[in-house]
C-alpha positions in Angstrom: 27.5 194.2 135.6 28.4 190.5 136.6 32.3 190.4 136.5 32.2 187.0 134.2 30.4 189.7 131.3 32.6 191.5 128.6 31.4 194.9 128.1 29.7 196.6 125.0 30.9 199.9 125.1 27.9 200.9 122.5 25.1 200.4 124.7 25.6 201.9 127.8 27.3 204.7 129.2 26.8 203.2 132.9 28.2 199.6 132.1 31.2 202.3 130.7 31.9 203.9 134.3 30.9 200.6 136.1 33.4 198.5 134.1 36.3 201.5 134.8 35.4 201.2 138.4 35.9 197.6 138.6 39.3 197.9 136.6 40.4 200.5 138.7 39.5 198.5 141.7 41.7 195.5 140.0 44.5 198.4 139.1 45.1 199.2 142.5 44.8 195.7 144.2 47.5 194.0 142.1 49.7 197.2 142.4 49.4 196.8 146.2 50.0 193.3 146.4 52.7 193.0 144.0 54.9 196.2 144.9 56.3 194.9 147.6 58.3 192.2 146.0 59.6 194.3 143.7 63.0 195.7 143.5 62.1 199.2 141.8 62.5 202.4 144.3 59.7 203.6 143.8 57.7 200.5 144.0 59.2 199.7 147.6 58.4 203.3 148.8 55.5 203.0 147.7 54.9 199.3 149.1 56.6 201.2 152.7 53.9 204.1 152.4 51.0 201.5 152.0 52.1 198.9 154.4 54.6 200.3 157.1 53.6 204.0 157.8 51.4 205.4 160.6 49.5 208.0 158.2 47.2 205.3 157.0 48.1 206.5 153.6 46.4 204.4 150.7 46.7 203.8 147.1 44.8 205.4 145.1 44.0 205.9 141.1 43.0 208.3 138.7 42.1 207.4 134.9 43.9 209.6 132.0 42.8 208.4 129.2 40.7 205.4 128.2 41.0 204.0 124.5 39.4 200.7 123.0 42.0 198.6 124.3 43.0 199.7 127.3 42.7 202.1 130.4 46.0 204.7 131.5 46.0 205.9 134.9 47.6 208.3 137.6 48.8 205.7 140.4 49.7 207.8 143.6 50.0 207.6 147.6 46.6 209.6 148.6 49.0 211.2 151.4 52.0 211.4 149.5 51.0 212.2 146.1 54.9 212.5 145.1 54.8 208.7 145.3 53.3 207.9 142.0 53.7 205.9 138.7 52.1 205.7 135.4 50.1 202.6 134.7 48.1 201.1 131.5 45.8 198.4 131.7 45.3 196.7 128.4 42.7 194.0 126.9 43.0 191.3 124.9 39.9 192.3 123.1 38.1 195.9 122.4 35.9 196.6 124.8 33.3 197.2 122.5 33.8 193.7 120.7 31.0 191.3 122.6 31.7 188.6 120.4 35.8 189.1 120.8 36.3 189.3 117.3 38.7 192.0 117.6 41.4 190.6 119.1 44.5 192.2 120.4 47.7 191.0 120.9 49.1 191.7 124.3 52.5 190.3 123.0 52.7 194.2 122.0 52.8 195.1 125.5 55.7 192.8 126.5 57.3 194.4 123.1 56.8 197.9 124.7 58.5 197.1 127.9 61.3 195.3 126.8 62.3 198.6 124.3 61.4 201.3 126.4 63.9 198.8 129.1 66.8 199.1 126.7 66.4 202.7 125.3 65.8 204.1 129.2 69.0 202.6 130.1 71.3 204.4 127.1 68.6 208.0 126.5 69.6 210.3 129.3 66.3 210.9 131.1 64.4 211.3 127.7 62.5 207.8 128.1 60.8 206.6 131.2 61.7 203.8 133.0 59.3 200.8 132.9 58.8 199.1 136.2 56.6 196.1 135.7 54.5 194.1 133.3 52.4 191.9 134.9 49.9 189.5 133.8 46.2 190.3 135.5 42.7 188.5 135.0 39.3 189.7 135.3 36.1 187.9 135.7 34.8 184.0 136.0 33.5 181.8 133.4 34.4 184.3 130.9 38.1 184.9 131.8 39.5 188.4 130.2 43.2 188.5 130.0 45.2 191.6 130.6 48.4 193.1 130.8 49.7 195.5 133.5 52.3 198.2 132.2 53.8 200.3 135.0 56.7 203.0 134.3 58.0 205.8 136.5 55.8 209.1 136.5 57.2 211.5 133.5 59.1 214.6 134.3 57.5 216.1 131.3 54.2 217.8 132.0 52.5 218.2 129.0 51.8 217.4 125.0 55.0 219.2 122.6 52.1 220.1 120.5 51.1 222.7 123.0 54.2 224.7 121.9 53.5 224.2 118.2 49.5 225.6 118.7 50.8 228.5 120.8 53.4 228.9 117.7 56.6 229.4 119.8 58.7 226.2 120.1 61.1 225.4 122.9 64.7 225.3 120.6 66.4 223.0 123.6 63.8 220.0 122.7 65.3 219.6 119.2 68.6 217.4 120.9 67.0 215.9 122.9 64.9 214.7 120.0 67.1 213.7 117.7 69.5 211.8 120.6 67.0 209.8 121.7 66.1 208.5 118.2 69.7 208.4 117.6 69.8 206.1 120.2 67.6 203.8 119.3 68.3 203.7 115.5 72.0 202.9 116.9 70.9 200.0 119.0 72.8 197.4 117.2 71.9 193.8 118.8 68.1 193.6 117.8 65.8 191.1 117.2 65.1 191.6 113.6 61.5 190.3 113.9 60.9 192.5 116.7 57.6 193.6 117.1 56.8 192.5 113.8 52.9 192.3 114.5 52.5 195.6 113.9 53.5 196.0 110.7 50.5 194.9 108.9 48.7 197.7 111.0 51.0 200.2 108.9 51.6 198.6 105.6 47.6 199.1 105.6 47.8 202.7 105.4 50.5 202.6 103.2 48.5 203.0 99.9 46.3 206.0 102.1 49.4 207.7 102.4 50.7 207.7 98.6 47.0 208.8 97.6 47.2 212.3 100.1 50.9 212.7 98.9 49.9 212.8 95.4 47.2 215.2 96.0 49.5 217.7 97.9 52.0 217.5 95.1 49.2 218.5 92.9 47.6 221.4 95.4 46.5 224.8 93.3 46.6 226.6 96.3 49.0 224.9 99.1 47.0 225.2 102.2 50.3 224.4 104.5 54.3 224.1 104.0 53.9 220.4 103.5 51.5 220.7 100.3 53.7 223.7 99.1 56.9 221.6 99.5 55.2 218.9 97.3 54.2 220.9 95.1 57.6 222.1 94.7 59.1 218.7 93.9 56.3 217.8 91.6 54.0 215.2 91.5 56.7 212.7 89.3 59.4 213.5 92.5 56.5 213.1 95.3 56.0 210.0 94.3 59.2 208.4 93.4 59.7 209.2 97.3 56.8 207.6 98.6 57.2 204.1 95.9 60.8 203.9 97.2 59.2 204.1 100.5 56.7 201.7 100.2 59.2 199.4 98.3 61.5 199.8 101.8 59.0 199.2 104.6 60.1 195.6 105.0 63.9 196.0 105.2 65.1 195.3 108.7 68.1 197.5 109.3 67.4 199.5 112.5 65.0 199.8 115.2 62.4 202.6 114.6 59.9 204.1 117.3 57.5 204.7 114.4 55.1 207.0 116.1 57.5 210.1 117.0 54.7 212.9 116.7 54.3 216.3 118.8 51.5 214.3 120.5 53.8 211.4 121.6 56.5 213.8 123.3 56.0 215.4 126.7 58.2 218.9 127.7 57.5 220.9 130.3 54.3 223.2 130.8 55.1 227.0 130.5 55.7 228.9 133.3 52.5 231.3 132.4 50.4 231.7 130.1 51.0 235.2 129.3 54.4 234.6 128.2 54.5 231.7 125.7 57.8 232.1 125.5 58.6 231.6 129.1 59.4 227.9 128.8 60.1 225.2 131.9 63.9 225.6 133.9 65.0 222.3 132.2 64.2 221.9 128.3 62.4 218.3 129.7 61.4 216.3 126.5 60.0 213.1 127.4 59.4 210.9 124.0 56.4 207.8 125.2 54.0 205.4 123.4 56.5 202.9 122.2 53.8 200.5 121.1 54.4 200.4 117.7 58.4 200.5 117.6 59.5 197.6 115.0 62.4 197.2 112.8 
């Protein structure tokens, strides 16, 4: 793949791999060369471990998760793996866009730092701390512009959802929870257009949401406590809730994370697997993806 050439991630699973490579090659150079000036910890131990030990330790990078727009990665000293961060690389355009058509808007990753900045400072350890967000470039004629997201490593190990499929639930998360939300409904100096390109990304789902409300309010046979509690109110009650809702969404009195789901929290993995009920030392909960907090 020439570097100046975006990527269709339809035709070829090879270009896929290739084009991670090459990110992950950019990931670790601008990490390198940029740590050093920075006046994070981590960053300057890490900067030390690269540049001043005798180990010949290196950087090094492992990819978590890739999505359409962007690429999350395990960034660690190969000698002192303790020495690590979290890092996203994300794209102005999705990577399976040729004709970059679907654009996206890395003004939400600026928006991500700058809340998860304020709500680390006030949360108690229940937000991560983000270290950088740097401006990177890839490629020639054909410049792709991208945003680099660094945040300490979280102390929480995996997905809260773990706990809710094994069907025995930490009670100690709960707090920590509702604190950290607490927080940052309570944050009172706030832009009040704050992330506002997001919105129409909800408001558009809006109408999907009022359609499977309605449907679970008028459930025969309730396949889950959520259908049965609609059907409870009724289908006249259900949706009075969900208008009054919808009628709401644009009022700007708070700051919302707007994506607080068992998949966006991180607690501590279980001490075995044969006790599910054996849970971490520390009742860790860890809430992340901030990308679509807004007011």
């Amino acid at each position: 793949m020439a570097d100046d050439k975006i990527i269709n991630y339809n035709l070829s699973g090879d270009l896929i791999e290739e084009d991670k490579h090459k990110k992950k090659i950019l990931l670790v150079k601008t990490i390198s060369s940029r740590c050093a000036s920075s006046s994070r910890d981590i960053l300057q131990k890490i900067s030390h471990s690269i540049c001043d030990s005798d180990d010949g330790s290196k950087l090094n990078a492992t990819v978590l998760c890739g999505g359409a727009t962007n690429f999350s990665y395990k960034v660690f000293i190969d000698k002192h793996p303790e020495l690590c961060v979290f890092a996203m690389l994300c794209f102005e355009y999705a990577l399976w866009n040729l004709e970059r058509t679907a654009h996206y808007n890395l003004q939400r990753v600026e928006n991500e730092y700058k809340i998860m900045k304020d709500v680390s400072s006030k949360s108690k350890g229940c937000v991560v701390t983000p270290l950088a967000c740097w401006d990177v470039k890839q490629g020639g004629v054909n410049m792709i512009n991208m945003k680099l997201f660094v945040t300490e490593w979280s102390k929480g190990d995996e997905q809260f959802c773990n706990q809710f499929i094994d069907g025995v639930v930490d009670p100690r998360i709960a707090p920590h929870i509702v604190d950290t939300l607490a927080t940052l409904n309570n944050i009172k100096d706030f832009d009040p257009d704050f992330n506002k390109l997001v919105k129409p990304c909800i408001r558009s789902i809006n109408e999907h949401m009022k359609a499977v409300a309605r449907a679970a309010s008028q459930a025969k046979d309730p396949s889950d406590r959520t259908e049965a509690f609609c059907v409870s109110l009724g289908k006249e009650v259900t949706m009075k809730i969900m208008d009054e809702y919808v009628a709401k969404f644009d009022q700007r009195d708070c700051l919302c994370h707007y994506d607080s789901h068992v998949f966006n929290i991180l607690v501590e993995a279980k001490q075995t697997i044969e006790e599910l009920e054996d849970f971490g030392p520390n009742g860790t909960m860890v809430l992340c993806d901030w990308e679509m907090a807004m007011v």
